[in-house]
C-alpha positions as CSV (number, residue, x, y, z in Angstrom):
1,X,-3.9,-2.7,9.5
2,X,-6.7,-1.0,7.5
3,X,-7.0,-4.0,5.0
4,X,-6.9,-6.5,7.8
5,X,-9.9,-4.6,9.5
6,X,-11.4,-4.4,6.7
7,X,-11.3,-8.5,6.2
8,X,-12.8,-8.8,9.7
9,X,-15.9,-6.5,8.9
10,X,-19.2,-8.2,8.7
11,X,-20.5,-8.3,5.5
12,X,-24.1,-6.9,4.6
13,X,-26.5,-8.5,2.1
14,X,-27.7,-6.1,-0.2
15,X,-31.5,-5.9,-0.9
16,X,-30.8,-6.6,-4.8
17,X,-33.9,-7.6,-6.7
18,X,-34.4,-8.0,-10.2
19,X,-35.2,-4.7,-11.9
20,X,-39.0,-4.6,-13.1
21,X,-38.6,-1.3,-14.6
22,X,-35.0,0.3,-16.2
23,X,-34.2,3.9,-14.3
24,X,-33.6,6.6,-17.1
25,X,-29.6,7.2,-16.5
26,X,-27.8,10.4,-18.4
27,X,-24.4,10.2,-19.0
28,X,-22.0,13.1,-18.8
29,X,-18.9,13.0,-20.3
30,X,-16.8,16.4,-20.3
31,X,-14.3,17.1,-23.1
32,X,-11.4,19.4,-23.5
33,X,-9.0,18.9,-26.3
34,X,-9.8,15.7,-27.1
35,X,-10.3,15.3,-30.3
36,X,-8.3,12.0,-30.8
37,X,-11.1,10.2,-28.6
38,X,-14.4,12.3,-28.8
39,X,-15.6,10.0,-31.6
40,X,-14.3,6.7,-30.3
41,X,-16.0,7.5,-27.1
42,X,-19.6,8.6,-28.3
43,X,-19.6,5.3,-30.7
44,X,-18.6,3.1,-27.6
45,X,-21.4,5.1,-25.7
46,X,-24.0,4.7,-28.2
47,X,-23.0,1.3,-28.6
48,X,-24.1,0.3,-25.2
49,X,-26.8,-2.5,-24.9
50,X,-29.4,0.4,-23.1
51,X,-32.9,1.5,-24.0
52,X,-31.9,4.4,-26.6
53,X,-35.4,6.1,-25.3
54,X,-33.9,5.8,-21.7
55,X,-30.3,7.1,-22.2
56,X,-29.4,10.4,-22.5
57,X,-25.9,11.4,-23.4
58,X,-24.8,14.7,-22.5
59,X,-21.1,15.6,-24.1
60,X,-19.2,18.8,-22.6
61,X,-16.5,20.6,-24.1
62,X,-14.4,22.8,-21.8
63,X,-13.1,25.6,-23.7
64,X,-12.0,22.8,-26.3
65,X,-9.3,25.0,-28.9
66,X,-9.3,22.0,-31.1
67,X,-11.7,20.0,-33.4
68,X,-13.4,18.4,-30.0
69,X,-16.6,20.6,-30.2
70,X,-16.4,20.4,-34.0
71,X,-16.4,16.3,-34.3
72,X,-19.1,16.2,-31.1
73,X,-21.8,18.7,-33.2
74,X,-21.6,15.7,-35.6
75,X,-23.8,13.7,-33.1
76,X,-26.3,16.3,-32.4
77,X,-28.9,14.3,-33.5
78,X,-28.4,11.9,-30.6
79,X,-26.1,13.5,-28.2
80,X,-26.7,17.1,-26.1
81,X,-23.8,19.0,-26.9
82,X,-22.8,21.7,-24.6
83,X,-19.4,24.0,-25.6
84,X,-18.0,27.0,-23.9
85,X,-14.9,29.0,-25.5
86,X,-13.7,29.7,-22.8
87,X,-11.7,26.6,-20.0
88,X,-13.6,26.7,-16.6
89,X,-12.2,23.0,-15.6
90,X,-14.2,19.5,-15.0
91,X,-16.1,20.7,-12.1
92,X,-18.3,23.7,-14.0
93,X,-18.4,20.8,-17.0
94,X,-19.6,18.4,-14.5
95,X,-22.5,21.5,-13.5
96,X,-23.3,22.5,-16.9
97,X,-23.8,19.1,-17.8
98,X,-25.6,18.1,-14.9
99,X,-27.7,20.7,-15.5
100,X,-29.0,19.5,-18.8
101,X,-29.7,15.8,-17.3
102,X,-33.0,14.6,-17.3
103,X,-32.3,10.6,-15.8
104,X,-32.6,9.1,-13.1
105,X,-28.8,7.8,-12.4
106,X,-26.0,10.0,-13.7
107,X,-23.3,8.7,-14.8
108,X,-20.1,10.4,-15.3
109,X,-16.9,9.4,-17.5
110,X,-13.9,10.5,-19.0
111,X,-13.2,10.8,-23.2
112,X,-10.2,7.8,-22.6
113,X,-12.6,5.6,-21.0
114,X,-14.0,3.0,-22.5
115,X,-17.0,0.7,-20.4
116,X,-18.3,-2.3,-22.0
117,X,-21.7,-2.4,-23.4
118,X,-23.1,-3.7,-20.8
119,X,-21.5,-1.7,-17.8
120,X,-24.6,0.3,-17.6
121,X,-26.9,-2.9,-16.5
122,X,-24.2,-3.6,-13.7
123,X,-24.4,-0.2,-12.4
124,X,-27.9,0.2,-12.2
125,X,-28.7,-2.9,-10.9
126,X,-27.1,-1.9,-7.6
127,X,-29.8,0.8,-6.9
128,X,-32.4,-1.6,-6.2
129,X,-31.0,-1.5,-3.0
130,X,-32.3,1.9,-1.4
131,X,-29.1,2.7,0.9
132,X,-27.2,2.7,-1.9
133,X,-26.7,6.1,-3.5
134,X,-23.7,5.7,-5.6
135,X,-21.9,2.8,-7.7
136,X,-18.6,3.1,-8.7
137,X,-17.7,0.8,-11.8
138,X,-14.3,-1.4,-12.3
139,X,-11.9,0.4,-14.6
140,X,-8.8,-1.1,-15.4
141,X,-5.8,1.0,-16.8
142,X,-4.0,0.1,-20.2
143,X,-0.8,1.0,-21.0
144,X,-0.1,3.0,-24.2
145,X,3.1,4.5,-26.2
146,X,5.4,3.9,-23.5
147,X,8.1,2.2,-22.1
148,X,7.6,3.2,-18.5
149,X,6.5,0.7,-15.8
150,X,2.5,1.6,-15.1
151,X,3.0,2.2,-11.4
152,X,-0.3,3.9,-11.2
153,X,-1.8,0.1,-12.1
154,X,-0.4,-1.8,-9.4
155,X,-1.6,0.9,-6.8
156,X,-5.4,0.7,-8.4
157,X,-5.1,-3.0,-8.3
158,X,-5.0,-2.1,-4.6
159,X,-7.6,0.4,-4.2
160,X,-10.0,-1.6,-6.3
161,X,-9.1,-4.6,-3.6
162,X,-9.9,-1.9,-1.0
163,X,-13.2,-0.8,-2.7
164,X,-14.9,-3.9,-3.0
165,X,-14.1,-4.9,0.9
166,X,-15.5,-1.7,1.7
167,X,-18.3,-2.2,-0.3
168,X,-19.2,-5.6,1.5
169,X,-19.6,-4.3,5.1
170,X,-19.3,-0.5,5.0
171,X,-19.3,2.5,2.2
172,X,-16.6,3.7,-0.1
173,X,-15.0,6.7,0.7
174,X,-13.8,7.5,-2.2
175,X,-14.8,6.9,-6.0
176,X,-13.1,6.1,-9.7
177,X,-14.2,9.3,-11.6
178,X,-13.6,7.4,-14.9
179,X,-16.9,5.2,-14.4
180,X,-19.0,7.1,-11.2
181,X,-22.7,6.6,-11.0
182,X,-25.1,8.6,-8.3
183,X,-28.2,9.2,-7.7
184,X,-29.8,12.4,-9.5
185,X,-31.5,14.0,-6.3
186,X,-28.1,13.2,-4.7
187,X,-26.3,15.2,-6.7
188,X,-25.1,19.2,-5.3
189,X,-22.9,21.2,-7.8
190,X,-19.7,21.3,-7.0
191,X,-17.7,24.4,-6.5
192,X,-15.9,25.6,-9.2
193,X,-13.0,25.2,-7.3
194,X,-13.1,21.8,-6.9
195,X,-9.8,19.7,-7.5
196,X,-10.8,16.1,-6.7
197,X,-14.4,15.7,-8.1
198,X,-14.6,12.0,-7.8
199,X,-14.1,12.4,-4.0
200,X,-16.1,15.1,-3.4
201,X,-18.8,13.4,-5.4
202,X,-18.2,10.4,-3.0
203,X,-18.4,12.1,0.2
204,X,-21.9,14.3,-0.8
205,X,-23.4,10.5,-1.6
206,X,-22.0,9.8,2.2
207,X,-22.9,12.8,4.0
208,X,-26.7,12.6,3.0
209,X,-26.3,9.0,4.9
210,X,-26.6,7.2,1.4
211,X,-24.1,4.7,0.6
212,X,-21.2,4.2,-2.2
213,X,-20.6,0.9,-3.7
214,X,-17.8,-0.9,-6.1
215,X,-19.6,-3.1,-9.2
216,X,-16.5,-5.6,-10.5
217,X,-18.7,-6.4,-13.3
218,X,-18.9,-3.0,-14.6
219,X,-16.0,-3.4,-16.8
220,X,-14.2,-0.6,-18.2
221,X,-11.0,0.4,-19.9
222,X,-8.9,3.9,-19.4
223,X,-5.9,4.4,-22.1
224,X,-3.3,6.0,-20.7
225,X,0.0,7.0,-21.8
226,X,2.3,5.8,-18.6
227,X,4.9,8.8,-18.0
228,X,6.8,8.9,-14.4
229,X,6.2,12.9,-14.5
230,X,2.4,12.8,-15.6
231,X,1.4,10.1,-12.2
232,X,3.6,12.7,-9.9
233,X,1.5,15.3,-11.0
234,X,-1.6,13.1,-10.6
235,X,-0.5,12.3,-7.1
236,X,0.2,15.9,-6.4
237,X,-3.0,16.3,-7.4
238,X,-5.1,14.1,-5.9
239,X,-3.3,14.7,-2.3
240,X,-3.9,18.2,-2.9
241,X,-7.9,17.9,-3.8
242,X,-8.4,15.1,-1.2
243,X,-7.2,17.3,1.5
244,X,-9.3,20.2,0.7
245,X,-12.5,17.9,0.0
246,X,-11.8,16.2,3.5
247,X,-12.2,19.7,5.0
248,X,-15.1,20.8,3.1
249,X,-16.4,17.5,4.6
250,X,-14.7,17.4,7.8
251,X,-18.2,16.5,9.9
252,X,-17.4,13.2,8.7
253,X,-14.3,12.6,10.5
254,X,-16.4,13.6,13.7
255,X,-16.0,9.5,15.7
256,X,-19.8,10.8,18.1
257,X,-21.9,11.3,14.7
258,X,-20.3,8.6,11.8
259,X,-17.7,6.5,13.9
260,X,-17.5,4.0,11.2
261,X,-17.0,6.4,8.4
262,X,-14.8,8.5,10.4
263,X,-12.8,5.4,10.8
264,X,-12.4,5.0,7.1
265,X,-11.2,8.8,6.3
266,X,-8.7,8.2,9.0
267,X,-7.6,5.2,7.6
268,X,-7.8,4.9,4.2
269,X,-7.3,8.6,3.3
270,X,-5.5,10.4,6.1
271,X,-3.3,8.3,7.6
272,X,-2.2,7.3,4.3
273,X,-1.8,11.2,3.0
274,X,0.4,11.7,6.2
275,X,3.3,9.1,5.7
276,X,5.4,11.8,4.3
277,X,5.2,13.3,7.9
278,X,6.1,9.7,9.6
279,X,9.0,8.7,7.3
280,X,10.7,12.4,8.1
281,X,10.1,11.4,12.2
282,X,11.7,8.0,11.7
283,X,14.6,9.2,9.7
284,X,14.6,12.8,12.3
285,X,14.9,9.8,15.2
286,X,17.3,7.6,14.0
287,X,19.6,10.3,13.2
288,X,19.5,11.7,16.8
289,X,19.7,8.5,18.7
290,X,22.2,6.9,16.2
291,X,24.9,6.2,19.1
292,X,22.8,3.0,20.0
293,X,23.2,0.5,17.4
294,X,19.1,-0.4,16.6
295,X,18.9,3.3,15.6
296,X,22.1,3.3,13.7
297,X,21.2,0.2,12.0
298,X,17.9,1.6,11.2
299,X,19.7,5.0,10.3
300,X,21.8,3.1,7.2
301,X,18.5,1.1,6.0
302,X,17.1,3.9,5.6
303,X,19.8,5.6,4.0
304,X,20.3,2.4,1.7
305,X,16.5,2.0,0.9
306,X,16.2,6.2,-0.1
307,X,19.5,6.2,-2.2
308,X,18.2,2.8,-4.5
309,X,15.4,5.0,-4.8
310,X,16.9,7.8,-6.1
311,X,18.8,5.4,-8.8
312,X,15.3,4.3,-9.5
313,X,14.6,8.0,-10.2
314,X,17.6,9.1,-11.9
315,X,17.6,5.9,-14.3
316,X,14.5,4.7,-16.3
317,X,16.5,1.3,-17.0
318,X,17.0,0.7,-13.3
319,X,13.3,1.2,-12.7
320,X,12.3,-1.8,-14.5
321,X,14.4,-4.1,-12.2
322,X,11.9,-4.7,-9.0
323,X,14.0,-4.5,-6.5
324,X,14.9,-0.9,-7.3
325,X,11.1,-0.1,-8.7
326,X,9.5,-0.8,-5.8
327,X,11.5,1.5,-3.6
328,X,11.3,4.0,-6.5
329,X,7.8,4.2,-6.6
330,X,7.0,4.1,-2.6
331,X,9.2,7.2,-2.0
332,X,7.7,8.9,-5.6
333,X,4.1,8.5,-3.8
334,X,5.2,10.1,-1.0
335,X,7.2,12.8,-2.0
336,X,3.9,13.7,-4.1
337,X,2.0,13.3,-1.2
338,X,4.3,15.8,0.7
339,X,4.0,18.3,-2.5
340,X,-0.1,17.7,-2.5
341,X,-0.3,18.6,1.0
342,X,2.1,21.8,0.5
343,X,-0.1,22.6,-2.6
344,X,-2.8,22.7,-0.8
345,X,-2.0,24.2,2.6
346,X,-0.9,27.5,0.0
347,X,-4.0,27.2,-2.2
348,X,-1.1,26.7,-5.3
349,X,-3.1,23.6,-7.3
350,X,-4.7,24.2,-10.4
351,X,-8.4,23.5,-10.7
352,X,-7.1,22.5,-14.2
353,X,-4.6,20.0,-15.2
354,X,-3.2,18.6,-18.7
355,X,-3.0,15.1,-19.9
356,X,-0.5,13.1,-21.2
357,X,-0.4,13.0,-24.9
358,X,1.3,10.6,-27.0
């Protein structure tokens, strides 16, 4: 229903003009243990077709017990390095680098992220427009050193969909921390505690009545190593972060002060976080009332549709067959979804988490 909405909303036009003058933008990219990428991803940030006197790259490492800090000190001649023994998590990285940022635009990125040279023109073009407080560039996910289907694609394929339809006629409410642009004076540190900092990022640009856009032609590319185990834990995550940055924001949901935003959380984010709870009613239902034969019927679809799942699950072979991945994947989303929300409602998830390695 959400996306159909969505299709009906009027679309705005955007003041967009030409830009007379290029916004000094500082780019923060935090670091921990990655010393496979920190040099690919300073070259590819140097590399970007930007005034050199109007970019500022700020590079973070987060209690980094490899060569990370060691291979970004080789750039200190055109790169602020700031390094910490000690792991605090993204959200004091974000700060700390934050802190040192003299532009503009900030722009923040991950070390597995790689934006085309000119991402950085598409991103700042969009703040011509003055109700725009945020931009939110188009990354796309590539596979890497693994045989496992790269579920977490197909459902960005969606939410990019989603992004640029809400961009049209409304305001994100949400963002891609692997390309996120905002506004300097927008910008609040985050508390340290912080599990999503995308979202929460988001929702600050929202609640100081500023909007957040989606820029297709910023072009990225995030590497990724696809692993079943590694996106449960990143939906465990992310369910667990979104809730608590939907209550740390939670005058947004209020319908009398920002009906059409409050719309939007309900829809895009809640509703969808709560499925968990609405497939357990429909299978609690059909159980009861199983003597009539709709519920009964309903009862053994179910049944049918969870137990191809759990072949999807207990086989990686099987997984790769549609039919059985699709299944597979839906009740994998919301089982994590059902963990995030656990997660959260005990205070149990990390502020820290661990990529996949190859």
């Amino acid at each position: 229903m959400y996306p159909v909405l969505l299709l009906l909303t009027r679309h705005r036009g955007e003041r967009i003009r030409p830009l007379s003058t290029l916004p000094t933008v500082s780019v923060i990219i935090p670091f921990h243990n990655e010393e496979r990428w920190a040099i690919r991803k300073l070259e590819n940030t140097l590399s970007w077709m930007y005034p050199a006197d109007r970019l500022q790259i700020i590079a973070v490492s987060d209690g980094s017990t490899d060569a990370t800090t060691m291979l970004l000190r080789q750039y200190n001649d055109r790169v602020t390095v700031v390094a910490y023994p000690v792991r605090q998590g993204k959200p004091t990285a974000l700060n700390l680098g934050t802190a040192q940022a003299t532009g503009d635009i900030l722009i923040f990125s991950d070390a597995n992220v790689f934006p085309d040279p000119d991402a950085v023109h598409a991103l700042v073009q969009r703040y011509t427009d003055v109700s725009v407080g945020g931009v939110c560039g188009n990354v796309a996910l590539q596979s890497e050193g693994s045989l496992e289907p790269l579920g977490e694609g197909l459902y960005m394929q969606y939410e990019r969909w989603l992004f640029a339809h809400e961009s049209r006629g409304l305001t994100m409410v949400g963002a891609d921390g692997a390309l996120f642009s905002l506004r300097r004076e927008l910008f609040a540190p985050l508390p340290i505690d912080t599990i999503t900092d995308d979202f929460a990022l988001a929702l600050a640009v929202v609640a100081q009545g500023r909007r957040v856009v989606y820029e297709p032609a910023a072009h990225s590319v995030e590497i990724v190593v696809p692993d079943v185990q590694a996106e449960f834990r990143r939906k465990i995550r992310m369910i667990a972060g979104g809730y608590q940055t939907l209550w740390r924001h939670r005058n947004l949901l209020n319908p009398l002060t920002s009906p059409s935003v409050a719309w939007q959380l309900l829809s895009h984010k809640l509703l969808r976080w709560m499925v968990p709870v609405f497939l357990f009613s429909a299978m609690a239902a059909a159980y009861v009332a199983q003597q009539h034969p709709a519920m009964a019927l309903a009862l053994w679809i179910q049944i049918i549709f969870y137990s191809v799942a759990l072949c999807g699950w207990l086989s990686q072979t099987m997984r790769n067959w549609l039919p059985v991945y699709v299944p597979y994947y839906f009740c994998a989303v919301n089982a994590a979804a059902a963990i995030g929300l656990w997660r959260y409602l005990i205070g149990g998830q990390s502020v820290t988490w661990q990529k996949v390695k190859r």
